[in-house]
C-alpha positions in Angstrom: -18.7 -11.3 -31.8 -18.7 -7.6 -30.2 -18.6 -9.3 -26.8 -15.8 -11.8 -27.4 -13.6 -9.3 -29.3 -13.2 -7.6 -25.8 -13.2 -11.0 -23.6 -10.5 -12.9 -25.8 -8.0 -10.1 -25.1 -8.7 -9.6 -21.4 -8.5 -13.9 -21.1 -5.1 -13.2 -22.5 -3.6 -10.1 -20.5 -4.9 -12.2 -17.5 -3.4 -15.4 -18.4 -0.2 -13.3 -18.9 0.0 -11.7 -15.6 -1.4 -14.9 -13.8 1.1 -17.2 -15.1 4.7 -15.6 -13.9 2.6 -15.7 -10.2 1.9 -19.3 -10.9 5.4 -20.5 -11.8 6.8 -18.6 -8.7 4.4 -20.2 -6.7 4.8 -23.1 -8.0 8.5 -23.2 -8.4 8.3 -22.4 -4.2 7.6 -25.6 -3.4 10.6 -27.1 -5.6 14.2 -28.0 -4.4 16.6 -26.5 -6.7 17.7 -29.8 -8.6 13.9 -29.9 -9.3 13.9 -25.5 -10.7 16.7 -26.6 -12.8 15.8 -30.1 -14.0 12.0 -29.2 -14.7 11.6 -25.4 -14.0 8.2 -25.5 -15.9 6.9 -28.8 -14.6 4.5 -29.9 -11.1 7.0 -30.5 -8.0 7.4 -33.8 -7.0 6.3 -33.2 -3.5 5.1 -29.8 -1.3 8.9 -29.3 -0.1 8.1 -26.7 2.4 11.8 -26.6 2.7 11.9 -23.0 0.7 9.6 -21.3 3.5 11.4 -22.6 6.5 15.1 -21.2 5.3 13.4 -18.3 4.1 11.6 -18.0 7.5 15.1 -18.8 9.8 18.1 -18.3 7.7 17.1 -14.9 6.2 15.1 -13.3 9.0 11.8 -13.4 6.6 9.9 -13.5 9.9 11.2 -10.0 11.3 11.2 -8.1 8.0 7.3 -9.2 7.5 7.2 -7.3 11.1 8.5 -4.9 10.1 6.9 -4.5 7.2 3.0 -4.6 9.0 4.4 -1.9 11.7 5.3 0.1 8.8 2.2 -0.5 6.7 -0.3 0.0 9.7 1.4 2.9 10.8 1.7 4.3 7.9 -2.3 3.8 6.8 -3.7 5.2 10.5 -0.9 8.2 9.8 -2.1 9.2 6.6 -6.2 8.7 8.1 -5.2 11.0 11.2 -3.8 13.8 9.1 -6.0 13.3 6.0 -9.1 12.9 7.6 -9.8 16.5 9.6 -7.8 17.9 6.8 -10.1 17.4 4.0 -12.8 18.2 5.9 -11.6 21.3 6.9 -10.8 22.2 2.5 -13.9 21.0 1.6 -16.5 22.5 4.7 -15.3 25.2 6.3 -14.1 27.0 3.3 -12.0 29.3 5.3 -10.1 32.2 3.3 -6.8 30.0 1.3 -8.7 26.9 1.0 -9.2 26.3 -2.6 -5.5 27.3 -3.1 -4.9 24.8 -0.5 -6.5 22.2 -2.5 -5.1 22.8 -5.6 -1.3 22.4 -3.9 -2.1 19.4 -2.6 -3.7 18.3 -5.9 -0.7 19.7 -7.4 1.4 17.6 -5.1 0.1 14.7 -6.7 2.3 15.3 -10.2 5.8 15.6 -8.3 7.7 12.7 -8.5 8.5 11.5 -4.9 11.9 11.0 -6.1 12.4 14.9 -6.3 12.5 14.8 -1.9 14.5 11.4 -1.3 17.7 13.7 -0.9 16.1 16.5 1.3 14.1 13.7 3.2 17.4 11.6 4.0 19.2 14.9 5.5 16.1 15.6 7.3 15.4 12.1 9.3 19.1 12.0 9.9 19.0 15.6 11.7 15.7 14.2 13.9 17.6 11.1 14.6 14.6 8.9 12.6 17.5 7.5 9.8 16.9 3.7 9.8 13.9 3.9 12.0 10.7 1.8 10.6 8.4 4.7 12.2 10.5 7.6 10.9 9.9 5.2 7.3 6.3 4.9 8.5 5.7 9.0 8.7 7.6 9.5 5.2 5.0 6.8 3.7 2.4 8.3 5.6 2.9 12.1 4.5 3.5 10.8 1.0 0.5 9.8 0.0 -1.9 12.8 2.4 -2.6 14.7 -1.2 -3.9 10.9 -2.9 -5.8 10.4 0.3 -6.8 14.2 0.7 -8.2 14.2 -2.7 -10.4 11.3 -2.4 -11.9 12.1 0.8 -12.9 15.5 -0.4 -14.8 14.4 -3.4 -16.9 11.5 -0.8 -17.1 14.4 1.9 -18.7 16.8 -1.5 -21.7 14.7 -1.3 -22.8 14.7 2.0 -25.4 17.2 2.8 -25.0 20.2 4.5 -28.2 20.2 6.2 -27.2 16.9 8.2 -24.1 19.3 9.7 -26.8 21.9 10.2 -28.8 19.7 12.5 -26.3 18.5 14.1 -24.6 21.9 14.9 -28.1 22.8 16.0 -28.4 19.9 18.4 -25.1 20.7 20.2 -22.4 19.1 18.4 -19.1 20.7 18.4 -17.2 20.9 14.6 -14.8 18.0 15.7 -18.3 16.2 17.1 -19.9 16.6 13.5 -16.4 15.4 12.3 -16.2 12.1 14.2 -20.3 11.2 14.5 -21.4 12.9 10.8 -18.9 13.1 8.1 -16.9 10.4 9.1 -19.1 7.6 9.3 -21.1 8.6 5.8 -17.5 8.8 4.3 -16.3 5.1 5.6 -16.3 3.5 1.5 -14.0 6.2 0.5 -12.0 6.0 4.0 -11.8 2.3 3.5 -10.9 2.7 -0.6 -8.0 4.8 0.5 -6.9 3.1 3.5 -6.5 -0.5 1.1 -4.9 1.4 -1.3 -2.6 3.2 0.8 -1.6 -0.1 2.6 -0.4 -2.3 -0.4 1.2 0.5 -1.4 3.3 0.8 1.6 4.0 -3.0 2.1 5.4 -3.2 -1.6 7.5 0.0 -1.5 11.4 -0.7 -1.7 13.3 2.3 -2.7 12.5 5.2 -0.3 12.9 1.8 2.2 16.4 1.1 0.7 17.5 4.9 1.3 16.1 5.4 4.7 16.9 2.3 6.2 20.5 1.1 6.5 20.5 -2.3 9.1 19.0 -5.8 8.2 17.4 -5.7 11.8 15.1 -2.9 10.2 15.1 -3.9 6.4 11.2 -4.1 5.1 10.2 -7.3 3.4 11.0 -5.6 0.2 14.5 -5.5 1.5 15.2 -8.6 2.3 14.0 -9.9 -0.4 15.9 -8.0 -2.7 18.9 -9.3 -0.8 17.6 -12.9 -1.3 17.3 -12.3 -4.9 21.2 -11.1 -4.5 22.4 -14.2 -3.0 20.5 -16.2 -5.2 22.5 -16.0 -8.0 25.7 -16.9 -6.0 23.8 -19.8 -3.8 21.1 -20.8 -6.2 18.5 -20.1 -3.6 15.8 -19.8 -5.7 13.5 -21.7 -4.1 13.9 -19.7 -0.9 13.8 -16.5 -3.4 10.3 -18.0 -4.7 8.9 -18.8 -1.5 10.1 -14.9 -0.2 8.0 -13.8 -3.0 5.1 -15.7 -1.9 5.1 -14.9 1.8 5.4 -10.7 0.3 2.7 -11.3 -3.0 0.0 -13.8 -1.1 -1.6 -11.3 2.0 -1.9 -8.2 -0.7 -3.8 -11.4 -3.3 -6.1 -11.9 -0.3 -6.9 -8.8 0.4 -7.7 -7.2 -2.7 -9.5 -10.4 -3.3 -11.8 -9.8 -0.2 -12.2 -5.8 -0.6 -11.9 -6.0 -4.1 -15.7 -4.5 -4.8 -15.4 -1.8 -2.0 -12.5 -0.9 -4.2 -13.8 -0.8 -7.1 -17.0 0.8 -5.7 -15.4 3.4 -4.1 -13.1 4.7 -6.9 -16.2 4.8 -9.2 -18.2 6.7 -6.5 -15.4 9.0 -5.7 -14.9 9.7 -9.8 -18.3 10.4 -9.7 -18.9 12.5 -6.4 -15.5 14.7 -7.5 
């Protein structure tokens, strides 16, 4: 009874987030006289009708570009700057460091909201308004102190006396860096770098400020535009099958990493 007194309402709270993700998939395949004749029911056929206007008519196909340039840039940005950083806080120990940690830690409690202003005037005075890279370093230095402060508490762990050897076979700091601590740190490199990614490929409102032409818009974007003609057009099959193309790659790939996720949050709670 103990056991099925936790499992009936986790059954439930899945079968009520899986079901809306269902009907939109679902309702993707549909032509509209089918949404509005049975909106609840099996289509009659695969229509892949939906995905071919949303893929031509509505430029699906350079937003999802965009969208992976931002993403991937983003995720290697965030690795290049985290990376040596929280080695250096959590290592070297050099005089500042601990308060150094603690402000990125406290970082981590300010709303993002709090810079969209100052960020706006200051990509517009560097000439990186409605640029998917300029997007791509405001993701990327958004989320250094959530990607600092995992890294430190992996990088915690690792023996001192492996550095030690190292140092005493000839490596340089940067060598220990790239050949030591990187390597032993990869679960927690690769917990963040998921993360990070699906958080960058769903984002839409720093997107909607810092991006101003449909040539650049992010899938979020476009979709929200979709959603906007929808109720004038009744494209919502095309709306549905947007959602699809944008929900599907971040379902497979939390399916596939889903344990390295899960592992490496628990060893990072741990480790910190």
């Amino acid at each position: 009874m103990g056991r099925a007194g936790i499992r009936i309402p986790l059954v439930l709270w899945s079968l009520a987030v899986l079901y809306p993700i269902i009907w939109m998939f679902i309702g993707s395949f549909k032509s509209n006289g089918e949404i509005y004749a049975n909106p609840w029911g099996w289509p009659e056929s695969l229509n892949m009708g939906n995905f071919v206007t949303a893929w031509t008519e509505y430029n699906i196909d350079t937003s999802v570009f965009n969208s992976l340039i931002v993403t991937v840039v983003g995720a290697l940005l965030t690795l290049f700057l985290a990376i040596p950083t929280a080695y250096a806080i959590e290592r070297l120990r050099f005089r500042g460091s601990q308060f150094l940690f603690t402000l990125y830690v406290s970082a981590m409690m300010i709303p993002m909201v709090l810079g969209w202003i100052p960020l706006f005037f200051l990509l517009a005075r560097f000439n990186m308004l409605d640029n998917i890279y300029g997007l791509a370093i405001v993701y990327a230095v958004s989320q250094l102190p959530f990607t600092i402060f995992v890294l430190t508490s992996f990088m915690s762990t690792i023996p001192k006396s492996l550095e030690e050897s190292a140092a005493m076979d000839g490596l340089s700091p940067y060598g220990v860096l790239l050949k030591i601590i990187t390597p032993l740190s990869m679960s927690g490199i690769i917990t963040v770098t998921i993360m990070n990614a699906i958080q960058f490929w769903n984002e839409y409102f720093m997107a909607l400020i810092f991006l101003q032409t449909e040539e650049n818009y992010t899938l979020a974007l476009t979709i929200d535009f979709i959603s906007s003609e929808a109720q004038y057009t009744n494209a919502w099959g095309t709306l549905f099958a947007s959602l699809t193309i944008a929900i599907v790659p971040v379902i497979i790939l939390y399916a596939i990493f889903q344990q390295r996720i899960a592992k490496g949050m628990t060893e990072g709670a741990i480790k910190g």
